[in-house]
Each structure stands twice: as C-alpha cells, then as structure tokens.
ROGU-386090 format. One line per 2 residues: number of its first residue (from 1); their letters; for each residue z, x, y of C-alpha. Coordinates in steps of 0.05 Angstrom, whole numbers. Layout:
BEGIN
NUM	A	Z:X:Y ~ ...
This chain:
BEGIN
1	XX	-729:-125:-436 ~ -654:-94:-437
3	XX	-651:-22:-425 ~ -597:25:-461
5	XX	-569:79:-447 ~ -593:118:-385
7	XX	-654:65:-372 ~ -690:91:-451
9	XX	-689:27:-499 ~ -673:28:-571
11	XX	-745:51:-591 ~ -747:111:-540
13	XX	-677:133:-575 ~ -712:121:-651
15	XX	-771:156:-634 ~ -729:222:-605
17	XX	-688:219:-659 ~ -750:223:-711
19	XX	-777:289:-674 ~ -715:321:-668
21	XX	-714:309:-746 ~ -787:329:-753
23	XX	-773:396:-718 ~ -711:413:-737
25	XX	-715:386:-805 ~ -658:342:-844
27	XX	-613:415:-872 ~ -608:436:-799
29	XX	-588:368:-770 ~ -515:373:-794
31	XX	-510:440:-770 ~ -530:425:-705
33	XX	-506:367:-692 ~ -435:404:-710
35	XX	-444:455:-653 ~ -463:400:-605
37	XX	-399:365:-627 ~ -353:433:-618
39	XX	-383:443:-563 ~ -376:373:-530
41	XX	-304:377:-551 ~ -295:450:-521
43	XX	-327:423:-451 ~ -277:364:-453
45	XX	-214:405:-466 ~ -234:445:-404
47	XX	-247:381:-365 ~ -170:365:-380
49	XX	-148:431:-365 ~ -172:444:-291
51	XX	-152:361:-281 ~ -84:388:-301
53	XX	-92:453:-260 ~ -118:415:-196
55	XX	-56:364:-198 ~ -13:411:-209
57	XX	-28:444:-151 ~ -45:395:-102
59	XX	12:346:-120 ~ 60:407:-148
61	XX	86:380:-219 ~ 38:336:-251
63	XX	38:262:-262 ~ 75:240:-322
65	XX	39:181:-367 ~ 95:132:-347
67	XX	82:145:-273 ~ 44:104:-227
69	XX	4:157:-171 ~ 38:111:-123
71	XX	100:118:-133 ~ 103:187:-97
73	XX	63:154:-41 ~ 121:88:-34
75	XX	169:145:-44 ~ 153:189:13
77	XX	148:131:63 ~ 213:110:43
79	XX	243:177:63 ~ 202:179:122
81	XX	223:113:149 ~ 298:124:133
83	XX	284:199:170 ~ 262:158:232
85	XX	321:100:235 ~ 367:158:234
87	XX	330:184:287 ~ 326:126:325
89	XX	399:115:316 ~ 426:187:341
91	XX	385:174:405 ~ 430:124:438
93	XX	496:177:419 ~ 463:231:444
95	XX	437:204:517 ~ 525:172:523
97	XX	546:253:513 ~ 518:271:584
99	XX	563:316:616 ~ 620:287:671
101	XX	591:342:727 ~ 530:318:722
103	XX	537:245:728 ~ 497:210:787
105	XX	531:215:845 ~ 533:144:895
107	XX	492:149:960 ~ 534:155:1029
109	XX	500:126:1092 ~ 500:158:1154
C-alpha cells in the first residue's frame, strides 16, 4: 500500500478530517482553518526574515536573485590567486636589491 504524507494514507487523513469536523463542527471550520492559515503565513514571513538577517550578516549584503552563491566564492579565489602571482613576482626584485656592503666576499687561502 502507498503511504502519504508523513507515512498516514488517504483514509488516516479522511478519518482526522471527519473528527476534527465532528468536534469542532462545520461554522467553526472556516474560522479556524483561517487562523491556522494567518498563522502559517506569519511563521513563514519570519522564516524569510532571519534567512535574510543571517545572510546578511554572515556574507554582509545579501544575495541578489540573479546571483549564483558561487560567484563570491570564484571571485575571492580569483583575487587571491592574482594576490599571490604578485607576490611571487616581487620576490625575485626584492632578493636582486641586496645591499653592495654586504655582498659575499671571495675566500683567500693561506
């Protein structure tokens, strides 16, 4: 037999439905089922807004709907690895600036 929705078939589901009607009665129904949707629709805006808030503060601005989360990511290696050839290219300049005094001075034999 297929289950639905969290492992309760379709006749679990009918059959809570039909005591929920049974106790509550069919004027209530609307009512309630009104607060359960303002209230579903309060808990979601919430949801969004601490997403937003947590983004925002991990990442600093937050994403835009155009942008791809990994974009940040391929943009910070980028200036990483272009930080490190510059690097890498200084070093050979700055070992050739030794001073004249202290260059190595030839061994005499006695």
């Amino acid at each position: 037999m297929v289950e639905g929705f969290l492992g309760i078939g379709f006749w679990e589901i009918l059959l809570v439905f039909v005591v929920i009607i049974a106790i509550l009665g069919p004027r209530r129904l609307p009512e309630i089922a009104g607060r359960l949707g303002t209230l579903f629709r309060r808990l979601k805006m919430a949801s969004h807004d601490l997403t937003s808030a947590l983004t925002t503060e991990v990442e600093g601005t937050p994403l835009k709907k155009d942008e791809n989360p990994l974009d940040s990511l391929k943009k910070a290696a980028i200036d990483f690895k272009s930080s490190l050839t510059k690097e890498v290219d200084d070093a050979p300049a700055k070992e050739d600036k030794t001073p004249q005094g202290e260059a190595e001075e030839p061994e005499t034999q006695a």
